[in-house]
N, CA and C atoms of all chains as a GROMACS GRO file, in nm:
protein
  597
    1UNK      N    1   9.082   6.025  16.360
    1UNK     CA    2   9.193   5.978  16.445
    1UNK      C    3   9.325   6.001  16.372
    2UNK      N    4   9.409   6.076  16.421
    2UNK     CA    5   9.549   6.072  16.368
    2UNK      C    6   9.626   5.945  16.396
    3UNK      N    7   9.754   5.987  16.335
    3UNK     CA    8   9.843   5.864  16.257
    3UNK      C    9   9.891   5.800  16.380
    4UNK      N   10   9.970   5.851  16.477
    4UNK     CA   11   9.997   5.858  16.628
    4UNK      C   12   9.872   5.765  16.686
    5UNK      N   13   9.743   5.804  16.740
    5UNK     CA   14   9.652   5.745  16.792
    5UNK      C   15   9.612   5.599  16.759
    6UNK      N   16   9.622   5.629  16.623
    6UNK     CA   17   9.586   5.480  16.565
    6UNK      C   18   9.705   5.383  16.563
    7UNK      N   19   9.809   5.405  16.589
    7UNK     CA   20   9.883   5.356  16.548
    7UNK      C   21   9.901   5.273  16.769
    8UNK      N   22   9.871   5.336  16.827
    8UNK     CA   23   9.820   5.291  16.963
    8UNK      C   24   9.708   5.216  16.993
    9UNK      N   25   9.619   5.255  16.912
    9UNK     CA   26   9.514   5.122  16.898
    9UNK      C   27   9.478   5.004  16.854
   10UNK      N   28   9.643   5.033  16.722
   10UNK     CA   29   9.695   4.909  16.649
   10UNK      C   30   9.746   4.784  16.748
   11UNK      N   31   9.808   4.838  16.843
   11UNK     CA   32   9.910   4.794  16.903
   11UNK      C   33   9.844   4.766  17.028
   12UNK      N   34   9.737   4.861  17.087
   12UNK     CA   35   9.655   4.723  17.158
   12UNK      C   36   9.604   4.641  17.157
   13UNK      N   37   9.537   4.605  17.008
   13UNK     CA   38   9.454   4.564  16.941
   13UNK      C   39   9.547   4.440  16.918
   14UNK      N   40   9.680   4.434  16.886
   14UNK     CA   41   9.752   4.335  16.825
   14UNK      C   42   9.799   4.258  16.948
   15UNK      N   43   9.784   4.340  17.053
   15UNK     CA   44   9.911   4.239  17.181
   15UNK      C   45   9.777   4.207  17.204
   16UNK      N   46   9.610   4.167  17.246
   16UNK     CA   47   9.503   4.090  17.223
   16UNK      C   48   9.520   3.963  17.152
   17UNK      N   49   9.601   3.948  17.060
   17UNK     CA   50   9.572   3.855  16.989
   17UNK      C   51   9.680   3.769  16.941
   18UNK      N   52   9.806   3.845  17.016
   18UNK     CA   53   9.938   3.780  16.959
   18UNK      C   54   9.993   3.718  17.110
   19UNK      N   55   9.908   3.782  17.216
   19UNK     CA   56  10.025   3.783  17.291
   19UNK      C   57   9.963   3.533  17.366
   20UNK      N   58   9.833   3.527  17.351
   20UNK     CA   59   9.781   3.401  17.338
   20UNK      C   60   9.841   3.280  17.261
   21UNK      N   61   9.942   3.366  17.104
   21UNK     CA   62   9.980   3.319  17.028
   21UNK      C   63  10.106   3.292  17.055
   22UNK      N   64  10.158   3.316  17.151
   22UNK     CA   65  10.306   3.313  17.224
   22UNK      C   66  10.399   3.397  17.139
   23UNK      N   67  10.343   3.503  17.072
   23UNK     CA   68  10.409   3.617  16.993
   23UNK      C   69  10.432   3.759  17.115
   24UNK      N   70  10.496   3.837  17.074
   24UNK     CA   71  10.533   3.979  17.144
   24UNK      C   72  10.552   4.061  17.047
   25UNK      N   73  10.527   4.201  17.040
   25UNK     CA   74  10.633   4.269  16.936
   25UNK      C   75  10.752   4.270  16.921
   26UNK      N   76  10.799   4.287  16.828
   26UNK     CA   77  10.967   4.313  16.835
   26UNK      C   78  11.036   4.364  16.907
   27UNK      N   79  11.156   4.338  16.972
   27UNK     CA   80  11.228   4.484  17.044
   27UNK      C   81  11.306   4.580  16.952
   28UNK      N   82  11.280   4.566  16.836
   28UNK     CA   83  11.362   4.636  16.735
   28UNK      C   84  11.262   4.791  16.703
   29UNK      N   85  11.284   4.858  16.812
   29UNK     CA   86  11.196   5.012  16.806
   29UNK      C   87  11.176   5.049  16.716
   30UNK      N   88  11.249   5.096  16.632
   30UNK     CA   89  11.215   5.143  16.464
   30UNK      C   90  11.155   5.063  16.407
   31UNK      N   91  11.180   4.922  16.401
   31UNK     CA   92  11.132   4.837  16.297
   31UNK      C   93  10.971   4.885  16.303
   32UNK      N   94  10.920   4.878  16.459
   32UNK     CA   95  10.801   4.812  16.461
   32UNK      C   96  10.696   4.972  16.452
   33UNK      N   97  10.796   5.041  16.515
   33UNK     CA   98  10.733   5.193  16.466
   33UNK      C   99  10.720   5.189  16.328
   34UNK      N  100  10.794   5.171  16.182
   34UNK     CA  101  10.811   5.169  16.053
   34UNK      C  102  10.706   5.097  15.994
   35UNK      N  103  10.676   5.007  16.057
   35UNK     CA  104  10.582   4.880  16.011
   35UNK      C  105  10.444   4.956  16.059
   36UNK      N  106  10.408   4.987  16.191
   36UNK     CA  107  10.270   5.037  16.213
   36UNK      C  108  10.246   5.167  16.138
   37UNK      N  109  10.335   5.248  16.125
   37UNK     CA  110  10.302   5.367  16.017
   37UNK      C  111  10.267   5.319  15.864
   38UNK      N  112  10.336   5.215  15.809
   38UNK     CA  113  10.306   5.182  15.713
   38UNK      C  114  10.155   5.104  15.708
   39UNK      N  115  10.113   5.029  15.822
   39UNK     CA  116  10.017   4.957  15.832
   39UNK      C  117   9.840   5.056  15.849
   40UNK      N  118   9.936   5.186  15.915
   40UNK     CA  119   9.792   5.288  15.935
   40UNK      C  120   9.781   5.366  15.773
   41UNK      N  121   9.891   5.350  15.675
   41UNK     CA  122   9.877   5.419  15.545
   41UNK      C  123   9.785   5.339  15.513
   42UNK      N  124   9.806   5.204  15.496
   42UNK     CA  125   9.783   5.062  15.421
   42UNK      C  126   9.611   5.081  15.451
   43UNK      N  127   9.573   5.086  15.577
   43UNK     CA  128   9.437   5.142  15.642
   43UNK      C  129   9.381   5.204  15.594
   44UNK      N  130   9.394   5.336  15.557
   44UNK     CA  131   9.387   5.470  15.492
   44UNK      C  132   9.377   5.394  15.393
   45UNK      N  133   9.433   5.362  15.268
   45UNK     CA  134   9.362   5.369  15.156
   45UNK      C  135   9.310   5.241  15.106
   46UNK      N  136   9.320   5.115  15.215
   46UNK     CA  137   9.248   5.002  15.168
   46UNK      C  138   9.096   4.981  15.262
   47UNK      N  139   9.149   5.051  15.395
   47UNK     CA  140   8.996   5.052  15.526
   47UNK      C  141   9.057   4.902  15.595
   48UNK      N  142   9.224   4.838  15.548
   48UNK     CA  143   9.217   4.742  15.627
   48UNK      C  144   9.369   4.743  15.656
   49UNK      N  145   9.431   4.688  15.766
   49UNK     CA  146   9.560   4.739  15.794
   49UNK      C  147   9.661   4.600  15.739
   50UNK      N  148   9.669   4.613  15.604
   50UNK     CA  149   9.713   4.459  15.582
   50UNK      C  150   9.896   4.438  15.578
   51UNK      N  151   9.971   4.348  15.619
   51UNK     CA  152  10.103   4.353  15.608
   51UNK      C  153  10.173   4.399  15.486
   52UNK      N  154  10.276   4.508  15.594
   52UNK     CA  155  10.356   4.594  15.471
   52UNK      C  156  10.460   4.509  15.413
   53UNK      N  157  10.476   4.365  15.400
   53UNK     CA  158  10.562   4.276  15.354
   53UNK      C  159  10.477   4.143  15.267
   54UNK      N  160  10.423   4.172  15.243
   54UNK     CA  161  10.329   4.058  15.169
   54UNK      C  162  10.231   4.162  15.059
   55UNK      N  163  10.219   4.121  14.904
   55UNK     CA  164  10.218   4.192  14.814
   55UNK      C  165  10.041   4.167  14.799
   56UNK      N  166   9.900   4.230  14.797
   56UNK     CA  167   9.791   4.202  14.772
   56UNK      C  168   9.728   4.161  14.629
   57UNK      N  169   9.649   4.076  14.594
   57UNK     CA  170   9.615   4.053  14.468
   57UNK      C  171   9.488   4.086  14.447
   58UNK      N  172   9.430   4.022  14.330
   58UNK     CA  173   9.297   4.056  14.323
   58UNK      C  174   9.204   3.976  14.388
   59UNK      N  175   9.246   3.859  14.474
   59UNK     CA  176   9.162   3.738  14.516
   59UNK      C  177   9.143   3.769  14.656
   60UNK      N  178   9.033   3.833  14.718
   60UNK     CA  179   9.046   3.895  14.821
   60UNK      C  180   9.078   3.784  14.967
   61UNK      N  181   8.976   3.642  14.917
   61UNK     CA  182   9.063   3.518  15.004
   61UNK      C  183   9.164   3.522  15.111
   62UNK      N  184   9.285   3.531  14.948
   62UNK     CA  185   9.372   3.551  15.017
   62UNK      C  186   9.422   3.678  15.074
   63UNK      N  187   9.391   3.784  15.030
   63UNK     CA  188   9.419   3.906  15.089
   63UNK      C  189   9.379   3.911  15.246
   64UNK      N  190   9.273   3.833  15.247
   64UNK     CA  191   9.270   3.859  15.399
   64UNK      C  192   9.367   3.777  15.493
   65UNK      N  193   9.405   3.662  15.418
   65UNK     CA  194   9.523   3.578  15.534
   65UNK      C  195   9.688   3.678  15.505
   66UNK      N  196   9.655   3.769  15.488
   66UNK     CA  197   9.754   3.896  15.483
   66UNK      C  198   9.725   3.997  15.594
   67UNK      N  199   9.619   4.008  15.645
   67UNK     CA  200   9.538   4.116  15.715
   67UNK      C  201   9.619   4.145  15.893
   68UNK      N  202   9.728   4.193  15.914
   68UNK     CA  203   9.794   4.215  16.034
   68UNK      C  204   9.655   4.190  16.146
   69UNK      N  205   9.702   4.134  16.218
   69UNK     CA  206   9.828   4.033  16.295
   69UNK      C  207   9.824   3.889  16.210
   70UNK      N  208   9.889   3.818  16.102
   70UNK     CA  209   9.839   3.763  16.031
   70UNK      C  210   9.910   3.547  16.065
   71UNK      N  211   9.959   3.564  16.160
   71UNK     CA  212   9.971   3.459  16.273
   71UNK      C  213   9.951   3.338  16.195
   72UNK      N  214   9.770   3.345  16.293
   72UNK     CA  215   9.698   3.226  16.229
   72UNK      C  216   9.656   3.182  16.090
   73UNK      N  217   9.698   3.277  15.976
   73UNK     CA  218   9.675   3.186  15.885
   73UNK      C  219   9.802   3.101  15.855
   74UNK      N  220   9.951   3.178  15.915
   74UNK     CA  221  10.086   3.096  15.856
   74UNK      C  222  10.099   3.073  15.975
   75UNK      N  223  10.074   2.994  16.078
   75UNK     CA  224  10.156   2.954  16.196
   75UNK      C  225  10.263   2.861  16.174
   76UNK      N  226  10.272   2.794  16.099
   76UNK     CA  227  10.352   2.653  16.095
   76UNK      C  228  10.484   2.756  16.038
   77UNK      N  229  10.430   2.861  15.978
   77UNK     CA  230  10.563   2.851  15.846
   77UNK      C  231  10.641   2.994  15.978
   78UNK      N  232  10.560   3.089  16.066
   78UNK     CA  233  10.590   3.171  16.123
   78UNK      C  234  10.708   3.142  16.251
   79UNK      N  235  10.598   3.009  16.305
   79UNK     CA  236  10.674   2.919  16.441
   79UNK      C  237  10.778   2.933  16.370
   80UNK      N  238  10.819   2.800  16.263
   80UNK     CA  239  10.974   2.807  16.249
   80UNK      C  240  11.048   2.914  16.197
   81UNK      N  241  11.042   3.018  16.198
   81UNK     CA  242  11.082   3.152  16.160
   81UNK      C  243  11.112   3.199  16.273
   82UNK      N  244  10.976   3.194  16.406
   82UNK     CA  245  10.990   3.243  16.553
   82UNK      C  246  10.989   3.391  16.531
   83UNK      N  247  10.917   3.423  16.389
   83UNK     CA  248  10.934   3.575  16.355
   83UNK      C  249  10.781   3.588  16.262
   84UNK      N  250  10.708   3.660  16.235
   84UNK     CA  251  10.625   3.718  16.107
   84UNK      C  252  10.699   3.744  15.990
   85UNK      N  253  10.640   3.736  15.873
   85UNK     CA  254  10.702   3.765  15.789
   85UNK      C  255  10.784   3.917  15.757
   86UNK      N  256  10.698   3.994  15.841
   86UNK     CA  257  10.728   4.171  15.780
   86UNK      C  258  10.829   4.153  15.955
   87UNK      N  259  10.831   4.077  16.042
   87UNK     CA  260  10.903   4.115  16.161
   87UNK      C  261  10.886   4.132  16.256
   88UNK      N  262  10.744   4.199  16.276
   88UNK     CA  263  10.637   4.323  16.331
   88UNK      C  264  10.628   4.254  16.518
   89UNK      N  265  10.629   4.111  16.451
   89UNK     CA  266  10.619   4.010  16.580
   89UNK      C  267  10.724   3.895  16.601
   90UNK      N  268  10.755   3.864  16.700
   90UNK     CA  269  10.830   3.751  16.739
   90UNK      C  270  10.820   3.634  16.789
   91UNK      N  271  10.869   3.549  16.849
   91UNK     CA  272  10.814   3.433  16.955
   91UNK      C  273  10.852   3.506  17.125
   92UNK      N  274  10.800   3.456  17.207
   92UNK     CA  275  10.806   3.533  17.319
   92UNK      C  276  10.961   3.552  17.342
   93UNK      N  277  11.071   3.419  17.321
   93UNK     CA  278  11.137   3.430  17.365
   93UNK      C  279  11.276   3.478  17.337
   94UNK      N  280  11.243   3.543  17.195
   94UNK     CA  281  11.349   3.628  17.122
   94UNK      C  282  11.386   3.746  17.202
   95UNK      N  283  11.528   3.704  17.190
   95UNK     CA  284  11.619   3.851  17.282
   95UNK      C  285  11.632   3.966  17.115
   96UNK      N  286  11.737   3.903  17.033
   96UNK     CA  287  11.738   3.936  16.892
   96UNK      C  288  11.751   3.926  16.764
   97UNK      N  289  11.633   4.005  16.757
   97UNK     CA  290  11.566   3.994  16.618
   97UNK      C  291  11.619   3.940  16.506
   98UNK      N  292  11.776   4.059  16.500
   98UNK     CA  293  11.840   4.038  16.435
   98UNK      C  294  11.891   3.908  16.364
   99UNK      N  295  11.875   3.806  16.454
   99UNK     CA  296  11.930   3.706  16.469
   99UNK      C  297  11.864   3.605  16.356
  100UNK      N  298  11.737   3.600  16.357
  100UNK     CA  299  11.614   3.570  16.269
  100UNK      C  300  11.615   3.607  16.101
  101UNK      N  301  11.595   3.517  16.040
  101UNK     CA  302  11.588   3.592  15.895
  101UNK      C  303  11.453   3.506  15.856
  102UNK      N  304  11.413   3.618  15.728
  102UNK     CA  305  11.268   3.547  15.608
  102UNK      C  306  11.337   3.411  15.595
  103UNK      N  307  11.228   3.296  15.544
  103UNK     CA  308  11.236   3.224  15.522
  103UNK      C  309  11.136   3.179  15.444
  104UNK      N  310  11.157   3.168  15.281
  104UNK     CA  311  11.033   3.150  15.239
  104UNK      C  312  10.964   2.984  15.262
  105UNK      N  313  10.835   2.991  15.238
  105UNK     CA  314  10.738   2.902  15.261
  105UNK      C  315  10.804   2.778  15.200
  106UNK      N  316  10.857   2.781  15.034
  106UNK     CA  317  10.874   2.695  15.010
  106UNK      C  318  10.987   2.603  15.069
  107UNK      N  319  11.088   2.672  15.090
  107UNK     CA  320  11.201   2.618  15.162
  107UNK      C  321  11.177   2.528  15.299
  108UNK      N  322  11.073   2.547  15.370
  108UNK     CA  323  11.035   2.448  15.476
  108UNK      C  324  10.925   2.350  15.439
  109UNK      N  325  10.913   2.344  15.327
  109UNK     CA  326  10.865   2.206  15.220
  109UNK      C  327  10.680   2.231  15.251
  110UNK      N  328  10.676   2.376  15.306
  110UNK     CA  329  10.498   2.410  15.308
  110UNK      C  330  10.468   2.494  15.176
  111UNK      N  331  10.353   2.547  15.138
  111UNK     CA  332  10.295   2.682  15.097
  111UNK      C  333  10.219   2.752  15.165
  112UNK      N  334  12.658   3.994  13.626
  112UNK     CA  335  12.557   3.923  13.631
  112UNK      C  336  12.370   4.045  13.710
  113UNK      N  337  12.280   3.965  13.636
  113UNK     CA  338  12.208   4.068  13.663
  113UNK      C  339  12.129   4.073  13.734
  114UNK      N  340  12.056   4.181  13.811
  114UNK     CA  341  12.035   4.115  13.969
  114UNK      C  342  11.880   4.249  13.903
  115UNK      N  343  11.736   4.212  13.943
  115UNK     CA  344  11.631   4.194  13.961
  115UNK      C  345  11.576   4.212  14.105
  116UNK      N  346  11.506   4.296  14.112
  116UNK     CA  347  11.428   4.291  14.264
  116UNK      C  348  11.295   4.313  14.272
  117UNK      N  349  11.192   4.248  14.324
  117UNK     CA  350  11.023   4.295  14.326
  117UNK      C  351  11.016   4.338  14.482
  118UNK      N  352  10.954   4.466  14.447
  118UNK     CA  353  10.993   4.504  14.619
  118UNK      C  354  10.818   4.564  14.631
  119UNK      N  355  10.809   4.589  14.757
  119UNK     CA  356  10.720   4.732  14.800
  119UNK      C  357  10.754   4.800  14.873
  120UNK      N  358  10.694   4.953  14.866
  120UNK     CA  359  10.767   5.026  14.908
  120UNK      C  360  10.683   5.074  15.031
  121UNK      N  361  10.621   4.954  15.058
  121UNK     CA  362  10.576   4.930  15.219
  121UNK      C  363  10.701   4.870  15.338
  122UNK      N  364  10.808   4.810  15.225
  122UNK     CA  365  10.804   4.745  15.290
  122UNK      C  366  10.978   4.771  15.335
  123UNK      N  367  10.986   4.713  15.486
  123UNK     CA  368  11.142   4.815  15.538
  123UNK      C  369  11.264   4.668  15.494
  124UNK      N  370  11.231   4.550  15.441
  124UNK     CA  371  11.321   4.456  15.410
  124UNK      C  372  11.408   4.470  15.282
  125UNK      N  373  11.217   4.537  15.190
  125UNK     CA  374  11.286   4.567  15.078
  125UNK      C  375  11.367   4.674  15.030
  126UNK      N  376  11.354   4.787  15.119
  126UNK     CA  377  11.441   4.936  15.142
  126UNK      C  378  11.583   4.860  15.220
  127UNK      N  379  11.593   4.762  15.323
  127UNK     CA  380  11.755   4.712  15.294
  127UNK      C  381  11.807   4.638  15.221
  128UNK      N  382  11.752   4.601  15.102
  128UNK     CA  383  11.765   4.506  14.998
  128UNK      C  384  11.864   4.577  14.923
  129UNK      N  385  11.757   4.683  14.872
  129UNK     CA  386  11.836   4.816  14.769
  129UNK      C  387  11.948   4.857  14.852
  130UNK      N  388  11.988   4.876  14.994
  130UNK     CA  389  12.046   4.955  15.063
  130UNK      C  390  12.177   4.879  15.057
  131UNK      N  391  12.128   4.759  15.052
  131UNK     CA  392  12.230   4.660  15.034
  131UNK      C  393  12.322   4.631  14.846
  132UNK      N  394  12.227   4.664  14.803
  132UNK     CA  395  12.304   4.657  14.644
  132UNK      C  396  12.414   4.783  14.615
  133UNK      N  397  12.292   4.857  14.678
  133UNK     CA  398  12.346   5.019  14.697
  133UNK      C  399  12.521   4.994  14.735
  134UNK      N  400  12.525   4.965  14.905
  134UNK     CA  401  12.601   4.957  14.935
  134UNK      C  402  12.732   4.872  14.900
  135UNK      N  403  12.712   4.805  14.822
  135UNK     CA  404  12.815   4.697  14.766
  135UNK      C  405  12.836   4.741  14.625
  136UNK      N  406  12.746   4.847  14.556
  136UNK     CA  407  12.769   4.913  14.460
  136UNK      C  408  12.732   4.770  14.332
  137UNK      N  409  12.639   4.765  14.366
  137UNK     CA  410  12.597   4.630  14.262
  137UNK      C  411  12.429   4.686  14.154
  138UNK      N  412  12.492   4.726  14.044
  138UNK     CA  413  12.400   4.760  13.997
  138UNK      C  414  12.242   4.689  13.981
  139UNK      N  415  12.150   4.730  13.960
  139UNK     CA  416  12.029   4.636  13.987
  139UNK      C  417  11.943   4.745  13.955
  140UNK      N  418  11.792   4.641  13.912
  140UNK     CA  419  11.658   4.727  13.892
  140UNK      C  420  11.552   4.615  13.932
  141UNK      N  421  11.497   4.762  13.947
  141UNK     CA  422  11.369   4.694  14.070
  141UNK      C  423  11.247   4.743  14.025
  142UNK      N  424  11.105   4.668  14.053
  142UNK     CA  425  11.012   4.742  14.033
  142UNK      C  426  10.904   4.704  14.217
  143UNK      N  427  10.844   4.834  14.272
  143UNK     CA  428  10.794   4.857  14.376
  143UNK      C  429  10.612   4.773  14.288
  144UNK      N  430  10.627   4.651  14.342
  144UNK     CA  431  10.508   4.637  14.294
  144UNK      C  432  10.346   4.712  14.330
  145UNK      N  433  10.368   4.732  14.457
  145UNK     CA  434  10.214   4.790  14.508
  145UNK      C  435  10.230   4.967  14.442
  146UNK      N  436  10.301   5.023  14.423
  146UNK     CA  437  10.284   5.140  14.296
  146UNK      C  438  10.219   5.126  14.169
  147UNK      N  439  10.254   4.985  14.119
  147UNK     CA  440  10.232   4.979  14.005
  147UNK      C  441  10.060   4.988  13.963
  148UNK      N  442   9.993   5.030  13.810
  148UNK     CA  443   9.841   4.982  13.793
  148UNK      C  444   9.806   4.867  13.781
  149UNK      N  445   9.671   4.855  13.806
  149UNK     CA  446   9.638   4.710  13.802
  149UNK      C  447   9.656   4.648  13.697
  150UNK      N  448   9.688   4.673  13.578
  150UNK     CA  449   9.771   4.605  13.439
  150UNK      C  450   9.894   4.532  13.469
  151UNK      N  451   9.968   4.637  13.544
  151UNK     CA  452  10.095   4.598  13.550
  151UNK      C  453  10.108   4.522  13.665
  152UNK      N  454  10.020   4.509  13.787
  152UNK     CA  455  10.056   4.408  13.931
  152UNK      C  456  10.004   4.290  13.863
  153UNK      N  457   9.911   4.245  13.788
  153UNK     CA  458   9.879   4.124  13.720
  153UNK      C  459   9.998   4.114  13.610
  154UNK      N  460  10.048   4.175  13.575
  154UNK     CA  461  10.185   4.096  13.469
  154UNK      C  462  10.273   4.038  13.556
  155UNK      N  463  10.330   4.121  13.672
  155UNK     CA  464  10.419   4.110  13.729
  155UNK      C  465  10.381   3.982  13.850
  156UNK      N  466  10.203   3.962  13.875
  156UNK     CA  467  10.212   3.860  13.939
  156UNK      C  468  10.251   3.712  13.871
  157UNK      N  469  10.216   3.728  13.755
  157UNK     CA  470  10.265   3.642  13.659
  157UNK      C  471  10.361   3.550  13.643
  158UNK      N  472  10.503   3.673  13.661
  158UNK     CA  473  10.569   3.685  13.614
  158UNK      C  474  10.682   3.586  13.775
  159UNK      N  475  10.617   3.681  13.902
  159UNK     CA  476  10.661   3.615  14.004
  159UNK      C  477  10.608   3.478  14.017
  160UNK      N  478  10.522   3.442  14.019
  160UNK     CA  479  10.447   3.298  13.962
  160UNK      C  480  10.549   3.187  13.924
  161UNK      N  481  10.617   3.240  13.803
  161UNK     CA  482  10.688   3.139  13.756
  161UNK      C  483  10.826   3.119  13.799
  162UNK      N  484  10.826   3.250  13.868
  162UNK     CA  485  10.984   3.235  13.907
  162UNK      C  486  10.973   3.168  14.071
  163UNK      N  487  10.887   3.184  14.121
  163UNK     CA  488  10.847   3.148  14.263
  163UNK      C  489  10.720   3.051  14.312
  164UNK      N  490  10.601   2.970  14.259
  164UNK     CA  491  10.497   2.988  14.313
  164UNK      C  492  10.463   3.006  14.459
  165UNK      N  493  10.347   3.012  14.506
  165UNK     CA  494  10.298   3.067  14.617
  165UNK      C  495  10.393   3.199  14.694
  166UNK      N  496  10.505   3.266  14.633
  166UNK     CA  497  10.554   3.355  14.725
  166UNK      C  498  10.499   3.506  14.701
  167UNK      N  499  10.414   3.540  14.825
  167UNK     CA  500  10.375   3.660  14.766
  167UNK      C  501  10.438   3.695  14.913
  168UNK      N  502  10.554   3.716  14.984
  168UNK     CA  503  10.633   3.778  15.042
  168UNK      C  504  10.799   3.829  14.965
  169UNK      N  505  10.729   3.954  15.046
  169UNK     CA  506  10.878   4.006  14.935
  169UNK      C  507  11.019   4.073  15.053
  170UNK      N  508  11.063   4.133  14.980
  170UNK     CA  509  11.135   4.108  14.872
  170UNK      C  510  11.140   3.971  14.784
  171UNK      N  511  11.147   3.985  14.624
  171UNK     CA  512  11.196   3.883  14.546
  171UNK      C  513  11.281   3.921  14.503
  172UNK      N  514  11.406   3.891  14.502
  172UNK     CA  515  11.526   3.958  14.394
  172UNK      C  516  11.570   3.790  14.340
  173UNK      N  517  11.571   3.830  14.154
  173UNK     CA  518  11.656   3.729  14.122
  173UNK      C  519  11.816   3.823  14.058
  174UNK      N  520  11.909   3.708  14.142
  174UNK     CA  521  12.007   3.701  14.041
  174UNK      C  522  12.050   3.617  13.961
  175UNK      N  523  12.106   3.629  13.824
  175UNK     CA  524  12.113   3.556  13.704
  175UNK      C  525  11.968   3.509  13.725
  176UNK      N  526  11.979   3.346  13.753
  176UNK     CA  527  11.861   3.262  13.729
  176UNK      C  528  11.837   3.199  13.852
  177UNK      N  529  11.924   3.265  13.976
  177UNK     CA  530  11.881   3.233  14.092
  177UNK      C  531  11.758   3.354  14.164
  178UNK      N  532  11.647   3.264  14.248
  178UNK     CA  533  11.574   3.342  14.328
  178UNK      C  534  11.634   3.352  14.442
  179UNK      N  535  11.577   3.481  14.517
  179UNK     CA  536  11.572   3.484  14.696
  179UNK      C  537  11.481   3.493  14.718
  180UNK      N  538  11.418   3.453  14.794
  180UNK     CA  539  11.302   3.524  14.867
  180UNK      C  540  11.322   3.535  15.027
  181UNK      N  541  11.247   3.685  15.070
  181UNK     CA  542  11.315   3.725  15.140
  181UNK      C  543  11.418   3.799  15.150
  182UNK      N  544  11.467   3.898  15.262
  182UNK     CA  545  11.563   3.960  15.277
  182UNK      C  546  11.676   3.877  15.290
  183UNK      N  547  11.811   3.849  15.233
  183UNK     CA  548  11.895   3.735  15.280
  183UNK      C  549  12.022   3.737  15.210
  184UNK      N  550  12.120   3.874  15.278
  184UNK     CA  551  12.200   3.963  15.287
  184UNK      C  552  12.359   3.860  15.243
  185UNK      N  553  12.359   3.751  15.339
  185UNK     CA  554  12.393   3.630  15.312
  185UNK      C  555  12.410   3.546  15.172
  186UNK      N  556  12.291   3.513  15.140
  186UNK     CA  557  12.294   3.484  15.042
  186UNK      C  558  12.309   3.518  14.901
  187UNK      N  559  12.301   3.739  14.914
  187UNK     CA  560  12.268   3.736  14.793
  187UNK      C  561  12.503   3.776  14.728
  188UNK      N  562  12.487   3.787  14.896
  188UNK     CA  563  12.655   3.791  14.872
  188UNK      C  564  12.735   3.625  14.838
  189UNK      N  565  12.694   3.531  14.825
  189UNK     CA  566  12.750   3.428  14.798
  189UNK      C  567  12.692   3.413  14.639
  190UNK      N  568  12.562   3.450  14.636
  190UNK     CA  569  12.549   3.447  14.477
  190UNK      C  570  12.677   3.563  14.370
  191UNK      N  571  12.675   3.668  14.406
  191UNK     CA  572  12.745   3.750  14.393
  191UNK      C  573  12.866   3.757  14.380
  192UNK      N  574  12.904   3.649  14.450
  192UNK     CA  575  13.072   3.669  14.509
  192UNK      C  576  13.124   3.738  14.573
  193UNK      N  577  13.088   3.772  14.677
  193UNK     CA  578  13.106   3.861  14.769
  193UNK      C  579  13.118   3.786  14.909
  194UNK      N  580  13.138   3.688  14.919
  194UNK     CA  581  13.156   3.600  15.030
  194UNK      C  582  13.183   3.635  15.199
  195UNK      N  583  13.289   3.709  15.109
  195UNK     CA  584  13.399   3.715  15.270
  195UNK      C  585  13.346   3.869  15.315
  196UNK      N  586  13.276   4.011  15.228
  196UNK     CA  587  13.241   4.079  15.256
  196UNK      C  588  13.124   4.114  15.375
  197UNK      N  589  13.143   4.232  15.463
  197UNK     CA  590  13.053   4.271  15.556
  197UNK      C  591  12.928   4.278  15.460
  198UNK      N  592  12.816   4.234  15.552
  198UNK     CA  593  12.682   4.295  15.480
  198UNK      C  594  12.628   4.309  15.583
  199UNK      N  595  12.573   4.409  15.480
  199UNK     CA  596  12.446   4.558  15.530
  199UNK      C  597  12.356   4.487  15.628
   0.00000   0.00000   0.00000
């Protein structure tokens, strides 16, 4: 399967499971094109499409609460963001993105 | 003052991070952690450890002895002094 194809199966595969979550993709076209190309590399040489914004370790655990669409393992810390960490997704009712910034975990008194 | 960044080069927050130092002409060094060998992503997790725990979202840039985490264009111009300046 080429980079193109998969990168369409990503993305059906993800509005399955985000869209329940009251998530959407971004409207930020590039972003989310940038992010699934990086996510079908990430594929390619790990066999798993894990977020291009969150760094992997050796504890595979946690590597998997990294594993795109990665929602449900940070919901609390995502909700108040109303964003994913890498962007990729939003809350339904974001016009823009832009508007949204990271927010790390610790700063909303979670991990 | 000296400004530090842990980036990947997965990742499009941390390409406006640099774009952003770039652009304000603020010298800085960075290391792309998911390049690095497995010697060196265990030093460097280390290393983020103490400056951060639990943040394994990046960008990390410290300046002086302040962290960011996260992209936060905002902030890294008030550390900076760059206040009143447009950012990237």
């Amino acid at each position: 399967m080429n980079a193109d194809s998969r990168k369409r199966a990503l993305r059906f595969l993800y509005q399955k499971v985000i869209d329940p979550l009251g998530y959407k993709f971004s409207p930020d076209h590039d972003l989310v094109e940038f992010l699934l190309d990086q996510e079908v590399m990430l594929e390619r040489k790990h066999g798993i499409p894990f977020c291009p914004c969150q760094g992997l370790t050796k504890n595979r655990e946690e590597n998997m609460k990294i594993v795109c669409p990665c929602i449900p393992f940070h919901r609390d810390h995502f909700d108040a963001m109303k964003r994913c960490w890498c962007g990729l997704f939003v809350h339904k009712d974001v016009t823009n993105p832009d508007e949204l910034r990271q927010i790390p975990v610790t700063e909303l008194g979670g991990r | 003052m000296k400004v530090f960044m842990y980036a990947l080069s997965t990742c499009p927050w941390c390409f406006k991070t640099k774009q952003y130092f770039k652009s304000h002409h603020i010298p800085f060094e960075y290391v792309d952690y998911d390049l690095q060998n497995e010697t060196e992503q265990e030093r460097i997790l280390k290393e983020i450890a103490t400056l951060s725990p639990h943040a394994m979202g990046f960008p990390i840039v410290k300046i002086g002895s302040q962290v960011i985490v996260g992209y936060n264009p905002e902030k890294y111009s008030e550390l900076l002094g760059l206040k009143n300046s447009v950012v990237a």
